[in-house]
C-alpha positions in Angstrom: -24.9 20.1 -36.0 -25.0 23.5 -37.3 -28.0 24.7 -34.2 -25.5 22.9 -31.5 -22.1 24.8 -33.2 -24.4 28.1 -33.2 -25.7 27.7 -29.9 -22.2 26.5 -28.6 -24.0 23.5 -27.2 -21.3 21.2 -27.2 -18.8 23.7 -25.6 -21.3 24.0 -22.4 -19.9 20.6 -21.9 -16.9 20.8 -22.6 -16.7 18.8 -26.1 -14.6 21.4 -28.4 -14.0 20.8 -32.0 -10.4 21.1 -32.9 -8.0 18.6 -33.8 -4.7 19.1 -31.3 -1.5 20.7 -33.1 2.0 20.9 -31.4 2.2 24.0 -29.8 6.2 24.0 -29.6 9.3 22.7 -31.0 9.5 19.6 -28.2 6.2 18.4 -30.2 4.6 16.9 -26.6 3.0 20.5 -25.6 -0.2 20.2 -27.3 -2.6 22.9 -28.3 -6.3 23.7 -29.8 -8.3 26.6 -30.5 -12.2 25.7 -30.9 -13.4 26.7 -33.8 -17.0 27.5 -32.4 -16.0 29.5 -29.1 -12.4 30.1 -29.6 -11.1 28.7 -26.5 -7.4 27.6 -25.5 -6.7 24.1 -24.3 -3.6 22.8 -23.8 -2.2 19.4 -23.1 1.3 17.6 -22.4 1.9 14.0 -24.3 5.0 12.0 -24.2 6.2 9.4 -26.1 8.1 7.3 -23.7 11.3 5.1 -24.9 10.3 0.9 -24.2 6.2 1.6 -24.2 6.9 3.8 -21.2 8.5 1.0 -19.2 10.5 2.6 -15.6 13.8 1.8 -15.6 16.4 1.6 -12.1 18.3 4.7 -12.4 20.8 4.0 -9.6 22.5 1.0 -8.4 19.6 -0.2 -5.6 16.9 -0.3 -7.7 14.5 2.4 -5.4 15.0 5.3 -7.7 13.7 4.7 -11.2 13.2 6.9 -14.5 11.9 6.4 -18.2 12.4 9.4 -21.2 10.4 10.8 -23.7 12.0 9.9 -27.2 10.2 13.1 -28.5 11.4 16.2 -26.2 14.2 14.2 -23.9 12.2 14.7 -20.4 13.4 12.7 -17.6 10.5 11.4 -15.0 11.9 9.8 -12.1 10.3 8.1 -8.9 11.0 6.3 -6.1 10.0 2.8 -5.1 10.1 1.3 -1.9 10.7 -1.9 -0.7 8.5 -2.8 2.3 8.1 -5.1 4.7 4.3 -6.3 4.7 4.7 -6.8 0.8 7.7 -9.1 1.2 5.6 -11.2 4.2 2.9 -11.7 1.8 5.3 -13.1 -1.0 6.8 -15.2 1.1 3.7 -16.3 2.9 4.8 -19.9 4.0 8.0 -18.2 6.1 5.4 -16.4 8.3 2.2 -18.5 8.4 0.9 -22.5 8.5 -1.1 -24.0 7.1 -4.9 -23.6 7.6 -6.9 -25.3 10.1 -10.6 -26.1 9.3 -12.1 -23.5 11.7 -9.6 -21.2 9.8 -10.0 -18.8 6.5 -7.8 -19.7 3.6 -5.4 -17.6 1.9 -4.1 -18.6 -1.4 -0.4 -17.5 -1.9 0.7 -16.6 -5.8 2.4 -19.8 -6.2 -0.4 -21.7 -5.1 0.1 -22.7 -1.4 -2.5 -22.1 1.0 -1.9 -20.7 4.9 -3.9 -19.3 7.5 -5.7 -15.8 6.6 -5.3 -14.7 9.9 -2.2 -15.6 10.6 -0.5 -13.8 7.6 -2.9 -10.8 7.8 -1.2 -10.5 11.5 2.2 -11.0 10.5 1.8 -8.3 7.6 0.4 -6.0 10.6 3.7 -6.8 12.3 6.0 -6.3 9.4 4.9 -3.0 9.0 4.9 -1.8 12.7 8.7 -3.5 12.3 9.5 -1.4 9.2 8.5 1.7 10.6 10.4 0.9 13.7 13.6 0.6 11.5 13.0 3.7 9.4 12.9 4.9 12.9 10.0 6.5 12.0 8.0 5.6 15.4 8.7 4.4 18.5 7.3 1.5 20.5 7.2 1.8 23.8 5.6 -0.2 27.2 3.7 1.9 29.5 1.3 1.5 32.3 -1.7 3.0 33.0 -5.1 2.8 34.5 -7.9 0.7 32.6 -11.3 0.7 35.4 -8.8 1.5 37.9 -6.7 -2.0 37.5 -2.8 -0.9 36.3 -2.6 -2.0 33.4 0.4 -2.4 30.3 -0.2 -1.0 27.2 1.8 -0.8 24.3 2.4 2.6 22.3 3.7 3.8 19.7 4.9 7.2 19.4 5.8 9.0 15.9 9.2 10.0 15.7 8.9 11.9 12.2 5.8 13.9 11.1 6.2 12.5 7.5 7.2 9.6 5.2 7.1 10.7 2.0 9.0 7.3 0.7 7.0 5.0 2.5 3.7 3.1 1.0 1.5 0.5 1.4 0.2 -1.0 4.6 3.0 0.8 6.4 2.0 4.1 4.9 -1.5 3.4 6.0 -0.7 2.9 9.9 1.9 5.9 9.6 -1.2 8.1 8.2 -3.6 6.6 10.4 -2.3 8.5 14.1 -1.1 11.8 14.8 1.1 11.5 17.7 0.9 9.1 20.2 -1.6 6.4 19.7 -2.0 2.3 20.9 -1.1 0.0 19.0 -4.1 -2.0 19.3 -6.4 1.4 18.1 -4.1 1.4 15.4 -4.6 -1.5 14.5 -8.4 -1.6 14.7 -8.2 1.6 12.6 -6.7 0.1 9.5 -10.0 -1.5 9.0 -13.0 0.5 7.1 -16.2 1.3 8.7 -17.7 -0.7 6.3 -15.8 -3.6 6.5 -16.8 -4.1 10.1 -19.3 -6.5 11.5 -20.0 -9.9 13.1 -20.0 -11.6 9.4 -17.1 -9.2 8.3 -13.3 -11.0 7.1 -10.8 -8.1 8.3 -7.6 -10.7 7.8 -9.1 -10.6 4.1 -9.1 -7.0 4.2 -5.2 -6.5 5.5 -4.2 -8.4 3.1 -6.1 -7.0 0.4 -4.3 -3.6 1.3 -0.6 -5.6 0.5 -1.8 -7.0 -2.2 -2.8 -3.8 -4.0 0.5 -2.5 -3.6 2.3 -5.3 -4.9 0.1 -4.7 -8.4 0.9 -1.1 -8.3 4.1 -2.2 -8.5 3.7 -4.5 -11.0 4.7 -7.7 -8.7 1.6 -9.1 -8.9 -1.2 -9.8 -11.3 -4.5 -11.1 -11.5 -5.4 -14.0 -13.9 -8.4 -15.9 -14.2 -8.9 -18.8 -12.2 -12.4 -20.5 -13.5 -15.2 -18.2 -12.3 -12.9 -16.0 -10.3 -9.3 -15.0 -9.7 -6.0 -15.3 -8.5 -2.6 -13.5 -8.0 0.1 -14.3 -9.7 4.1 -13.2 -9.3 4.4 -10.6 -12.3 8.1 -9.4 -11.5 11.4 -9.9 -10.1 11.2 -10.9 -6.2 14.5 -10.9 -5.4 14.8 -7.9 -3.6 11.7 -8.2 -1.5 13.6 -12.0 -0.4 16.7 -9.2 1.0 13.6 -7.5 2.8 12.4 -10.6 4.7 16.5 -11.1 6.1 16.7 -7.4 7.3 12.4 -7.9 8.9 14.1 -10.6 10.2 16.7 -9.2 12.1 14.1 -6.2 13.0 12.4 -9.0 15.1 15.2 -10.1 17.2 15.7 -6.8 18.0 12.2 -6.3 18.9 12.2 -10.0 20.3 14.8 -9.4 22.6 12.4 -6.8 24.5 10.9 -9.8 26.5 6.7 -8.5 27.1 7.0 -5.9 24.5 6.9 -8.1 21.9 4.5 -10.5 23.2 2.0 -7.4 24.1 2.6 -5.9 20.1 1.7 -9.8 19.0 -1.5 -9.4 21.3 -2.5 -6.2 20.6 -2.3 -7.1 17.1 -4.3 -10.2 17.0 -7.1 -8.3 19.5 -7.1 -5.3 17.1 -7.9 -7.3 14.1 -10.2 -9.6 15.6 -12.1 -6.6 17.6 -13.5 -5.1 14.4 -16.0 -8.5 13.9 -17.0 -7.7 17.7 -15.1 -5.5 20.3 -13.1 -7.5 23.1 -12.2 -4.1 24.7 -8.4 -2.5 24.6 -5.2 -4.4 24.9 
C-alpha cells in the first residue's frame, strides 16, 4: 500500500483516499482532500423527506417536487400525461383480441389483444397528441409518385421544441425536422437493428410506451415463471381523463373524411414496411 500511495497509483485512476466531510453549513455540499496528491473533490448529497418520494406540487398533478430535510432545497419537475401511455393501459378500448396468425400482447391486468393492432393505435395516439398540443400539423397533399398523382399525408411542425412532451410522442417529435410523411415517420421510429424479415416492430412500439410508463413509476416488472410481466404500479386515473380528451382528438381528426383513413394507412404500412418495404403511402 505504501509503493501505490508513494507512487500515487491509485490517484492515476481516480481512487483518492479521504473520507468525505461537509464542506458547509447545509451539510449536503460535500468535500475531500486526498491525503496522497492533495486534490479537491466535491460532491452534493440530499437527504430527501419520504425516501425521496415526488410529491404533486399544484392542483393537476404535472408539476411535482420533494425537499431535502437537511438544507431545505426544493427539486421540482414536470410530468406529462400522454396519449400513447394511456392507449397501452387501457389496451382492450383500442385493440381485439388476437387472431391466430396474430402476435399477442399481454396487457398489465392480464388480457391479451392484438400486438399490431395496439402498437398502431399507440402510433396514432401520439400523432393525435401532438396534434392537440398543436405542436404539428397534419395535412393532405398531392404529389407525384412514378408520375401517377398521388395523396400523401404530412405532417408539418408547428413548434421547433417540446420540452414537456415524452415518450413515444417525444420520439416522433424528435424524429423530423420540418416537414416530413407520416408514413417515414413512422418507419423511422423503428431502430436499424430492429429491422428485418424475422423482426416484431409492433413489439418494439410498444416497448417504447412501456418504458415510459416505468419511468413513471406506472408500471412494473414482476416475475412471471421463467420471464416477466408488467404490472400497474400507480394511480391510473388520470391517464383514464387522457383516453376521453384522445378521444375527442379523433373525432376531430375523424371528421376529416380521407385524412384520417390515409394517417390509419400510412401508419399500418409504416410499421409493417420495416419487416420488408411495401414502398411509400
Amino acid at each position: 500500500m505504501s509503493f501505490l500511495k508513494k507512487n500515487n497509483l491509485w490517484c492515476s485512476i481516480g481512487i483518492h483516499q479521504r473520507e468525505w466531510t461537509t464542506a458547509g453549513g447545509s451539510g449536503c455540499w460535500q468535500s475531500r482532500r486526498c491525503k496522497v496528491c492533495g486534490i479537491i473533490e466535491q460532491r452534493e448529497r440530499h437527504s430527501w423527506f419520504h425516501h425521496g418520494e415526488w410529491t404533486t406540487a399544484d392542483g393537476s398533478g404535472c408539476w411535482q417536487s420533494r425537499r431535502c430535510k437537511v438544507c431545505g432545497i426544493i427539486e421540482q419537475r414536470y410530468i406529462s400525461f400522454v396519449f400513447s401511455d394511456a392507449v397501452y393501459l387501457f389496451g382492450t378500448t383500442f385493440s381485439s383480441a388476437p387472431s391466430w396468425l396474430d402476435f399477442k400482447e399481454e396487457l398489465p391486468d392480464g388480457t391479451k389483444v392484438s400486438q399490431s393492432t395496439l402498437a398502431e393505435q399507440v402510433i396514432l395516439a401520439a400523432f393525435a397528441y401532438l396534434y392537440k398540443k398543436q405542436l404539428i400539423d397534419i395535412v393532405l397533399e398531392e404529389g407525384n409518385f412514378l408520375f401517377i398523382k398521388k395523396k400523401t399525408i404530412k405532417v408539418k411542425k408547428l413548434q421547433s421544441s417540446a420540452p414537456y412532451t415524452r415518450g413515444l410522442e417525444a420520439v416522433i417529435f424528435t424524429s423530423f425536422l420540418d416537414k416530413s410523411g407520416m408514413y417515414g415517420i413512422t418507419f423511422g421510429i423503428i431502430p436499424n437493428q430492429g429491422r428485418g424479415l424475422f423482426s416484431n416492430p409492433w413489439r418494439d412500439v410498444l416497448q417504447i410506451v412501456k418504458e415510459n410508463l416505468l419511468q413513471r413509476g406506472i408500471l412494473k416488472q414482476v416475475v412471471k415463471g421463467t420471464t416477466y410481466k408488467y404490472v400497474v404500479n400507480g394511480d391510473i386515473s388520470k391517464e383514464a381523463k387522457q383516453v376521453i380528451e384522445l378521444k375527442k382528438t379523433l373525432t376531430e381528426l375523424q371528421s376529416k373524411g380521407e385524412l384520417y383513413e390515409r394517417m390509419l394507412s400510412a401508419i399500418a404500412k409504416g410499421i409493417a414496411a420495416t419487416r420488408m418495404d411495401t414502398g411509400p403511402d
